[in-house]
C-alpha positions as CSV (number, residue, x, y, z in Angstrom):
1,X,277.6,-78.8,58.1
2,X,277.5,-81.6,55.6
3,X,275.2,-84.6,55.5
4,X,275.2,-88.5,54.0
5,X,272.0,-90.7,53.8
6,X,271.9,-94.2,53.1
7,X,268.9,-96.2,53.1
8,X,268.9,-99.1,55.5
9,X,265.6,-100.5,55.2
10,X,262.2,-99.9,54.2
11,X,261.2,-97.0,55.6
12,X,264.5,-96.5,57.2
13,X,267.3,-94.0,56.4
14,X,270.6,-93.7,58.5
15,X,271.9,-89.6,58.5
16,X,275.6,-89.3,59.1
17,X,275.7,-86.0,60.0
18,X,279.0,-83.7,60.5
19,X,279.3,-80.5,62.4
20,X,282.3,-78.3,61.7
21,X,284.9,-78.1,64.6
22,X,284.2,-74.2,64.8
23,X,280.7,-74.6,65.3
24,X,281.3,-77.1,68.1
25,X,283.5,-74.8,70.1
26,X,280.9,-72.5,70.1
27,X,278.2,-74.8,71.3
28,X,281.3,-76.0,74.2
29,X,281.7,-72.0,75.0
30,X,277.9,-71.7,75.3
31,X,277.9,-75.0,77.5
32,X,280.4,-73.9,79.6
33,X,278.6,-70.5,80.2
34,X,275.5,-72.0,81.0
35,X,276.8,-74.6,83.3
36,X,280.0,-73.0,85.3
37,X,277.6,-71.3,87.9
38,X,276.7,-75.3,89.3
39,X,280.7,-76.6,89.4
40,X,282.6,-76.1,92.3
41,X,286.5,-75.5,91.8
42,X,288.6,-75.7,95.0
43,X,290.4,-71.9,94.9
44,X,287.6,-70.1,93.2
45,X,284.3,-68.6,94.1
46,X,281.7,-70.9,92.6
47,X,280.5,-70.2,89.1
48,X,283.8,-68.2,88.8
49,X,286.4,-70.9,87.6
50,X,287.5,-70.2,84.0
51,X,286.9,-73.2,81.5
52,X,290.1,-74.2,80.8
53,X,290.5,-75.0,84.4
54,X,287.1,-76.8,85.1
55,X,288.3,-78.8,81.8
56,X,291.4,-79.3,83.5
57,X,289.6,-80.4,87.0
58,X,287.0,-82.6,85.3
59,X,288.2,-83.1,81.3
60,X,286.5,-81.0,78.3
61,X,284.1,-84.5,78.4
62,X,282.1,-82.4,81.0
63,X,280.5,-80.0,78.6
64,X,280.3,-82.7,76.0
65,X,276.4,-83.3,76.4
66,X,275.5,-79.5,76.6
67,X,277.0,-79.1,73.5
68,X,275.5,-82.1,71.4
69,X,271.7,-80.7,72.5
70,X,273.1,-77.1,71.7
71,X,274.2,-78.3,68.5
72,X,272.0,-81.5,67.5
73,X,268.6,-79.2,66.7
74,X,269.6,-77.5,63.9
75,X,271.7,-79.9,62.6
76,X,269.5,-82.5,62.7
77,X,266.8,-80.1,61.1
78,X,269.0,-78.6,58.3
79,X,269.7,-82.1,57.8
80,X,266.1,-83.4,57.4
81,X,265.6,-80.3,54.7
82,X,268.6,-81.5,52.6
83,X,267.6,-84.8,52.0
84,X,264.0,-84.2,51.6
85,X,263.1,-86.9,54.1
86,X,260.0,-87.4,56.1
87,X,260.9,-88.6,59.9
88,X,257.3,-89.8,61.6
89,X,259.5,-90.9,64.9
90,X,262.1,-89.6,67.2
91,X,265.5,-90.6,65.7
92,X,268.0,-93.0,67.3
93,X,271.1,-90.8,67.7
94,X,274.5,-92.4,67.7
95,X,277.6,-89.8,68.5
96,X,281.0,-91.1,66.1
97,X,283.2,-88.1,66.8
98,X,283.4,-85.8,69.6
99,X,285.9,-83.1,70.9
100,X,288.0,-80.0,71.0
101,X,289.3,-79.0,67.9
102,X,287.6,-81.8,65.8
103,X,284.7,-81.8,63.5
104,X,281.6,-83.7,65.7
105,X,279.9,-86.9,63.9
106,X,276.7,-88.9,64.7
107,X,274.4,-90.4,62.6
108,X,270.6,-90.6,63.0
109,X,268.8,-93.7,61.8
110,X,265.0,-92.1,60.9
111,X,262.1,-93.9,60.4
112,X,260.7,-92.8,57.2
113,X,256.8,-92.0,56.2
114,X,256.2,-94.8,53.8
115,X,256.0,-94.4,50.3
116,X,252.3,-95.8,48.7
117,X,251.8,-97.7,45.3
118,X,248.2,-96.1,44.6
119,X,245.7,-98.4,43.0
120,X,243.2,-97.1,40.5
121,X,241.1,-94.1,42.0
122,X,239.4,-93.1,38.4
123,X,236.2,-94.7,36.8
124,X,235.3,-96.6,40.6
125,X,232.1,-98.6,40.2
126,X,230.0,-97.1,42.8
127,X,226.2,-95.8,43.2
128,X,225.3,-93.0,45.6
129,X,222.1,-93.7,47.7
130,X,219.6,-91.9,47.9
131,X,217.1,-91.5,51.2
132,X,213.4,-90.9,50.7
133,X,212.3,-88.5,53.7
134,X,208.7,-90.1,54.2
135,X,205.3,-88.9,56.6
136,X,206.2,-91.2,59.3
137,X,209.7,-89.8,59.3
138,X,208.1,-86.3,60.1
139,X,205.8,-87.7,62.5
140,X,208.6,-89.5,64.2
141,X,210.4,-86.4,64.7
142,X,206.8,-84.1,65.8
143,X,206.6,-87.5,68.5
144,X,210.1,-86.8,69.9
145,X,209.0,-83.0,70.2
146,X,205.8,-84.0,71.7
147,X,208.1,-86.1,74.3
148,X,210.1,-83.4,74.8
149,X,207.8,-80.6,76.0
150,X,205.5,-82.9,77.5
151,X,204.5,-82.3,81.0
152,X,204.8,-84.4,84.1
153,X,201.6,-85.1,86.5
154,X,201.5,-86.3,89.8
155,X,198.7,-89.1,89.7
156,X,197.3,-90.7,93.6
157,X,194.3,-92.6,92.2
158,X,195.8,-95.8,90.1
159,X,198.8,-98.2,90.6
160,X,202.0,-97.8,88.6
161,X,201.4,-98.5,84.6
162,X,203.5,-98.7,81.9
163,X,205.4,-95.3,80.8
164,X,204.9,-93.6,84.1
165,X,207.7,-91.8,85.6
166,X,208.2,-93.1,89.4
167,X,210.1,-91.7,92.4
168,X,211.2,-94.1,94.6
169,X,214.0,-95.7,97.0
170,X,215.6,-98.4,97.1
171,X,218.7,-100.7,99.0
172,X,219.9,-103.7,96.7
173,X,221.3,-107.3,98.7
174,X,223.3,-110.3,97.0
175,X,223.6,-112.8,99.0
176,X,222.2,-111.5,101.9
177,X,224.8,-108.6,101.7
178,X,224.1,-105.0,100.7
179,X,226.3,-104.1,97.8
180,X,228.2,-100.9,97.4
181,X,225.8,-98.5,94.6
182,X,223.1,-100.4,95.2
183,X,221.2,-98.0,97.1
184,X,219.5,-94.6,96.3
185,X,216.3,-92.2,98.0
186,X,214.1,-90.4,95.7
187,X,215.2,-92.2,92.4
188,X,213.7,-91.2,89.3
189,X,212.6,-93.9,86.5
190,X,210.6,-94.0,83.4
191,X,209.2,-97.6,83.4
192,X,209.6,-99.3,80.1
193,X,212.4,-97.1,79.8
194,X,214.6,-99.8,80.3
195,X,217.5,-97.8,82.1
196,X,217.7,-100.2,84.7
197,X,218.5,-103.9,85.1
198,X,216.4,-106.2,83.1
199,X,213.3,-107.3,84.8
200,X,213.4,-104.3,87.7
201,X,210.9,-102.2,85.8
202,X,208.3,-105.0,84.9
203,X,208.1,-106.0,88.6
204,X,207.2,-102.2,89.8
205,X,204.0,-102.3,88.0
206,X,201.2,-102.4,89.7
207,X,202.7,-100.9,93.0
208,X,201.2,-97.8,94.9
209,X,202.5,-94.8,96.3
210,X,203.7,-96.4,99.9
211,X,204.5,-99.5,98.6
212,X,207.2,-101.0,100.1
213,X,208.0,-104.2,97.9
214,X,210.8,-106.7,96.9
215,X,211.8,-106.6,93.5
216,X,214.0,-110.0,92.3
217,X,216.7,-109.7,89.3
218,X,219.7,-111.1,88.1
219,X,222.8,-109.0,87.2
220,X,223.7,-109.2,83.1
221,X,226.9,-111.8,83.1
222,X,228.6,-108.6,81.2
223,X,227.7,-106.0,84.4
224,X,230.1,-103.8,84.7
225,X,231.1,-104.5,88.1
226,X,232.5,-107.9,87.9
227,X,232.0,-108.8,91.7
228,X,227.9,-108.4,90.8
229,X,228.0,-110.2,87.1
230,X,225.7,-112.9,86.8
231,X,224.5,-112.4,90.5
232,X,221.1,-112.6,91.8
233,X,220.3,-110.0,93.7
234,X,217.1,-108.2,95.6
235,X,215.7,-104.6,95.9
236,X,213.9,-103.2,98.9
237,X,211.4,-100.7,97.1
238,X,209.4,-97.9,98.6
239,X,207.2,-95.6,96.1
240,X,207.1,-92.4,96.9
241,X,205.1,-90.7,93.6
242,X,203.5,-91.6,90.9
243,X,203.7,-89.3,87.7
244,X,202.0,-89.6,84.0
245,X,203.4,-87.8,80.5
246,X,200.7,-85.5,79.3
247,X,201.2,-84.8,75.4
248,X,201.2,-81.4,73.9
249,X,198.4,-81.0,71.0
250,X,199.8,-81.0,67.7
251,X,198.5,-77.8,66.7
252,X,199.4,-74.5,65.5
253,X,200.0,-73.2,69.0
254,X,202.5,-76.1,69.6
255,X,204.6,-75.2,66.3
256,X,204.8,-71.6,67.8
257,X,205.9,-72.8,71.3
258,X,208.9,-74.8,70.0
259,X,209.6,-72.9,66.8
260,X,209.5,-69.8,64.9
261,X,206.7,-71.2,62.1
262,X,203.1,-69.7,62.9
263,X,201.6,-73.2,61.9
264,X,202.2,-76.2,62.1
265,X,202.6,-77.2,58.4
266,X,205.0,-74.3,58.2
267,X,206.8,-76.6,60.8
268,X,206.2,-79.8,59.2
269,X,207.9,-78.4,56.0
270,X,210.5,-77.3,58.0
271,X,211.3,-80.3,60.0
272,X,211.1,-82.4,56.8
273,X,213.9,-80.3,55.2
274,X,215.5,-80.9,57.7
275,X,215.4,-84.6,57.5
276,X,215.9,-84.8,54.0
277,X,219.0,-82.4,54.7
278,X,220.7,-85.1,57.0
279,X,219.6,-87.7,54.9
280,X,221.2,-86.5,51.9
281,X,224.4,-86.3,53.8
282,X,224.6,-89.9,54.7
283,X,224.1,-90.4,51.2
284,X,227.2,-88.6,50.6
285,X,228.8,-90.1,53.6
286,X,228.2,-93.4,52.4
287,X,229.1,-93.1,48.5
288,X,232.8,-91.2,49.9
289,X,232.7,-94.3,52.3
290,X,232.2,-96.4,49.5
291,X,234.9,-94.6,47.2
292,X,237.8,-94.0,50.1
293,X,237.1,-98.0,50.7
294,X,238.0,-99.3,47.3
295,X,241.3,-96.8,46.8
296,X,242.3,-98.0,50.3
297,X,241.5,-101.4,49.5
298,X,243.1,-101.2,45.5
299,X,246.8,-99.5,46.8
300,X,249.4,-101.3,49.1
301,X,251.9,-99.7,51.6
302,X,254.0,-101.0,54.4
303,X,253.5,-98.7,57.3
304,X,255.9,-98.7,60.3
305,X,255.2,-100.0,63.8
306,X,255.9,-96.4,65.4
307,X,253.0,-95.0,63.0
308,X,250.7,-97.4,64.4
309,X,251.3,-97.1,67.8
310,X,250.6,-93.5,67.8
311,X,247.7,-93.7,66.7
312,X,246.7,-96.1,69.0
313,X,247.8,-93.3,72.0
314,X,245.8,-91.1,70.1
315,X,242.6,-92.8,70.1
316,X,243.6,-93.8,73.8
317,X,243.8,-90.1,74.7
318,X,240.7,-89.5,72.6
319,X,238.6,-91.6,75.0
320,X,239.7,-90.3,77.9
321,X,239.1,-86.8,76.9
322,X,235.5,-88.2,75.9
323,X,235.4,-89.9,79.2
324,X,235.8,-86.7,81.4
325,X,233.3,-84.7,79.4
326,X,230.9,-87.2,80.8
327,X,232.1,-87.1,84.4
328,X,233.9,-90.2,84.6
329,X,237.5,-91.1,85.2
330,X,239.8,-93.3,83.2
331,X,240.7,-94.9,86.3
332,X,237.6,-95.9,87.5
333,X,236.4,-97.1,84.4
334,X,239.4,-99.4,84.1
335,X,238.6,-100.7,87.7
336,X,234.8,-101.0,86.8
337,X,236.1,-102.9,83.4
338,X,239.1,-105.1,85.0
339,X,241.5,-103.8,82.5
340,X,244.5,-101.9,81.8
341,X,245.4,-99.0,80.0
342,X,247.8,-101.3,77.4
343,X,244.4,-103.7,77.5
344,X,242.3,-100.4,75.4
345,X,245.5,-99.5,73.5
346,X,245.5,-102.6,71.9
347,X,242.2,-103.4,71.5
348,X,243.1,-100.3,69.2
349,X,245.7,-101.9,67.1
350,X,243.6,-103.2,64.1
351,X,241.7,-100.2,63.6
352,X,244.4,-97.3,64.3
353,X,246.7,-99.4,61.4
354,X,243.3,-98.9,59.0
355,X,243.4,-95.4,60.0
356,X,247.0,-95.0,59.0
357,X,246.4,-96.4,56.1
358,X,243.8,-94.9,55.0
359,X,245.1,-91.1,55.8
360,X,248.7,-92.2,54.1
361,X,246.7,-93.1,50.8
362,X,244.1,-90.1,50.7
363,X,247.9,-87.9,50.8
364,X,249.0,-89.8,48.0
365,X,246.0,-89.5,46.3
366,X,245.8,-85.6,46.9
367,X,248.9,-85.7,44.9
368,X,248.5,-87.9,42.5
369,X,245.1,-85.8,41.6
370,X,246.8,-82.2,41.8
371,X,244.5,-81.5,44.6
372,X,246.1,-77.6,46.4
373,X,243.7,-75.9,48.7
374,X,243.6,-71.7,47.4
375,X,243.4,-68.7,49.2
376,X,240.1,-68.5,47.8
377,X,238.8,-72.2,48.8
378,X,240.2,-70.6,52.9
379,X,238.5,-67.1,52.2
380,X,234.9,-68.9,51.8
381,X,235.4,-71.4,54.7
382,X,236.2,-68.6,57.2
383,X,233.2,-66.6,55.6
384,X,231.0,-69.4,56.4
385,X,232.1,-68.1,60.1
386,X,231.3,-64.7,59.8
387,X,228.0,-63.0,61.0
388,X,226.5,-59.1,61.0
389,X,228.4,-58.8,64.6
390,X,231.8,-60.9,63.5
391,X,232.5,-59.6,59.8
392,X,235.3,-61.8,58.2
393,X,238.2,-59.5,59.0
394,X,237.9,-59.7,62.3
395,X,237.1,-63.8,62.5
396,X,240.6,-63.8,60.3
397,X,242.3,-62.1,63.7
398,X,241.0,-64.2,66.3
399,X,242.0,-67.5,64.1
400,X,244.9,-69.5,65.5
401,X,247.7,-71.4,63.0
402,X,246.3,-74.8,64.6
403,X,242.7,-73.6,63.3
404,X,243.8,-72.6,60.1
405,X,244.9,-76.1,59.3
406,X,242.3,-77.6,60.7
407,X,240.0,-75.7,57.4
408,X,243.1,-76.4,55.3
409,X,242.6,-79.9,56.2
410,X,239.0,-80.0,56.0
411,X,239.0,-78.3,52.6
412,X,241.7,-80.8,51.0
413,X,239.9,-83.9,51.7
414,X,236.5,-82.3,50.5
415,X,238.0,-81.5,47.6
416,X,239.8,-85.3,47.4
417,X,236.5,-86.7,47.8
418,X,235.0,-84.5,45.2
419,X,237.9,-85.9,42.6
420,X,236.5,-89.7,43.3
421,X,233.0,-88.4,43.2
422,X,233.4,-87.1,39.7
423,X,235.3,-90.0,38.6
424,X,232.9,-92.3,40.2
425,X,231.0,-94.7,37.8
426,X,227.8,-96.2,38.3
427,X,227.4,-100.2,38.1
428,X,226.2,-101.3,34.7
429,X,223.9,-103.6,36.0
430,X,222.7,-101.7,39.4
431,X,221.0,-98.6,38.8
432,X,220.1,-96.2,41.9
433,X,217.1,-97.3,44.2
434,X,215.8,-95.3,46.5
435,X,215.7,-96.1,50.3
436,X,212.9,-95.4,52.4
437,X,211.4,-96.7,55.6
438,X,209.8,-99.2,53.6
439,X,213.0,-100.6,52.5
440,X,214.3,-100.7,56.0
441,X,214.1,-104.9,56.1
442,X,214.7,-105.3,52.6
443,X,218.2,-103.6,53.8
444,X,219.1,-105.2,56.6
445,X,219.6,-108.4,55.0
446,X,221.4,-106.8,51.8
447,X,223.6,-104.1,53.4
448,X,223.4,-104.1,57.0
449,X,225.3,-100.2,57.1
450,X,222.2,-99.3,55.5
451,X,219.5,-100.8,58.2
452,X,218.7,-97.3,59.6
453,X,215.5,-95.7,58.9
454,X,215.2,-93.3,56.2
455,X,215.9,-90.1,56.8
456,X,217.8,-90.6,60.6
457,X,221.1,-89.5,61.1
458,X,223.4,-92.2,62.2
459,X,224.2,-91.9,66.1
């Protein structure tokens, strides 16, 4: 086999590609063997004709297509190795030479992964946050645990208030008309919870178990089902029970019920490492943020259109995948949304060609920088796996190729990110502050990435 590349364009190579004639009369034999059992010869039994005559019947031309996909695989592989190219699309095949006894010819124009000019990724001007876990971060967190375990009583003797948790039915109308989901028996709903349309909550206060009552809203203009947006509409209400939240004490005995701590200062402690734990790691997402932004932003390369719209399928298949984890179908969704399927793909566009971008330069940064994952760097990931029942040999087994790159590829950009980290300088004239709760307003108006409290992790 012999190969020619030319360059046509950026990011675009044409492959002449030449298979010997010897080759190609194998892959015509092998055509002709797995095809003569379908062609029908007048004198013979079918699947019996010998290929000279079938050739004869119909020309060699009828094993011509069998052969190229025989053939084409390899070639076009061996072909890839030899000029050390990088195809990130199918290529657009063009056969030149084709028959008996002669060498076969087609080219292959390939679209190319593009080559990036890096900008600077040593000395970047960048300071690493940091996140002050403070006392009303841990009380915060002992509220949501109170919340949590909290139990539920029926009450008989008071109207509806604030924060109670009502069963009820209801039957919604516009325009007269009862509309399709608008009606429900023995709903559930935490009042002030907002869950439900704005206003619908704030009317149920002050209603008794038996009630039957109207309750008047108006549809968001962005509901959405579009046939109710903007609409006003009314609820027949009947409540059926009344409940209130009683709160666990924070005590010792509350740390033991939802922990293993014997106290609750032990759990305090604990809880509080783990905020400062998760704060820390925003602080390190948001300095690698930081970092990855300015090489991305310093370095320039021209990525093709095919690159792109993968990605966009990608993220496309992505949210349908999240979609049917939560019960709901791409389909409906579309219907509830008035769009397409093209509509989400390129609503896409922008930020899958940042996402190609930014995966093209942190490559050619991992080789600019040197940056190999070891044996060792994979041995202490899968340990990390390991437990007294699962020792490391046997987690090793069970691993499968596509999980093993999925470490090696975790590993490399950890290691990447540790390289800008290291070569990271702080601002001469912006030294460190710490954030805290306290400097939650101060933030929003100078970084609003930063507007979250403390010690939360970002949902």
């Amino acid at each position: 086999m012999n190969t020619t590349s030319e360059k046509t364009g950026t990011n675009e190579v044409l492959l002449t590609i030449t298979v010997e004639a010897a080759k190609f009369e194998e892959a015509m034999n092998r055509a002709y063997l797995k095809t003569r059992s379908s062609i029908n010869i007048p004198g013979f039994r079918k699947g019996k004709a010998p290929r000279a005559v079938i050739e004869r019947f119909y020309t060699e031309a009828v094993f011509y297509e069998d052969a190229f996909e025989d053939v084409f695989p390899t070639a076009y592989d061996e072909a890839i190795k030899e000029t050390g190219i990088y195809p990130v699309d199918r290529p657009d095949v063009d056969v030149k030479t084709i028959g008996k006894g002669q060498d076969m010819v087609f080219t292959a124009k390939v679209t190319t992964k593009p080559e990036v000019t890096l900008g600077a990724w040593e000395g970047i001007e960048a300071t690493r946050p940091e996140y002050t876990v403070e006392d009303e971060d841990v009380a915060e967190e002992l509220k949501k645990d109170q919340n949590r375990t909290a139990r539920w009583l029926t009450v008989e003797d008071r109207p509806i208030a604030k924060g109670d948790r009502v069963t009820f039915d209801y039957a919604g109308f516009s325009e007269g008309v009862q509309f399709k989901g608008g009606t429900a028996e023995d709903q559930t709903l935490e009042i002030g919870s907002g869950s439900f349309i704005p206003g619908f909550e704030d009317q149920m206060v002050g209603m008794n178990v038996g009630t039957e009552g109207v309750v008047e809203v108006t549809f968001p203009a962005e509901y959405h089902a579009a046939e109710l947006a903007g609409k006003p509409a009314m609820f027949n209400v009947k409540i059926k029970k009344i409940e209130v939240k009683e709160l666990p004490e924070l005590d010792d005995e509350f740390a033991k019920d939802i922990s293993d701590c014997d106290t609750l200062d032990e759990y305090k402690a604990k809880v509080r490492g783990r905020l400062q734990n998760a704060a820390d790691t925003r602080a390190k997402n948001e300095f690698d943020e930081e970092l990855m932004n300015a090489v991305v932003d310093a370095s320039t390369v021209e990525i093709p259109d095919c690159m792109i719209q993968q990605q966009m399928d990608y993220m496309l298949q992505e949210m349908e995948y999240r979609m049917m984890y939560q019960g709901l179908r791409m389909e409906d969704y579309l219907r509830m949304t008035n769009q397409t399927r093209e509509d989400l793909r390129q609503q896409n566009a922008e930020e899958a060609g940042k996402i190609v971008k930014r995966q093209l330069v942190m490559e050619a940064l991992q080789k600019a920088a040197g940056v190999e994952v070891t044996d060792e760097d994979m041995d202490a990931e899968i340990a990390k796996l390991a437990t007294e029942t699962r020792p490391v040999e046997e987690v090793k087994k069970s691993l499968r190729e596509q999980d093993m790159d999925y470490f090696r590829g975790n590993i490399l950009m950890e290691k990447t990110l540790k390289v800008l980290e290291d070569g990271a300088k702080k601002p001469k004239k912006a030294a460190a502050r710490k954030k805290t709760a306290k400097t939650e307003e101060t933030d929003k108006a100078e970084k609003p990435k930063k507007s979250a409290k403390a010690a939360k992790t970002e949902e």
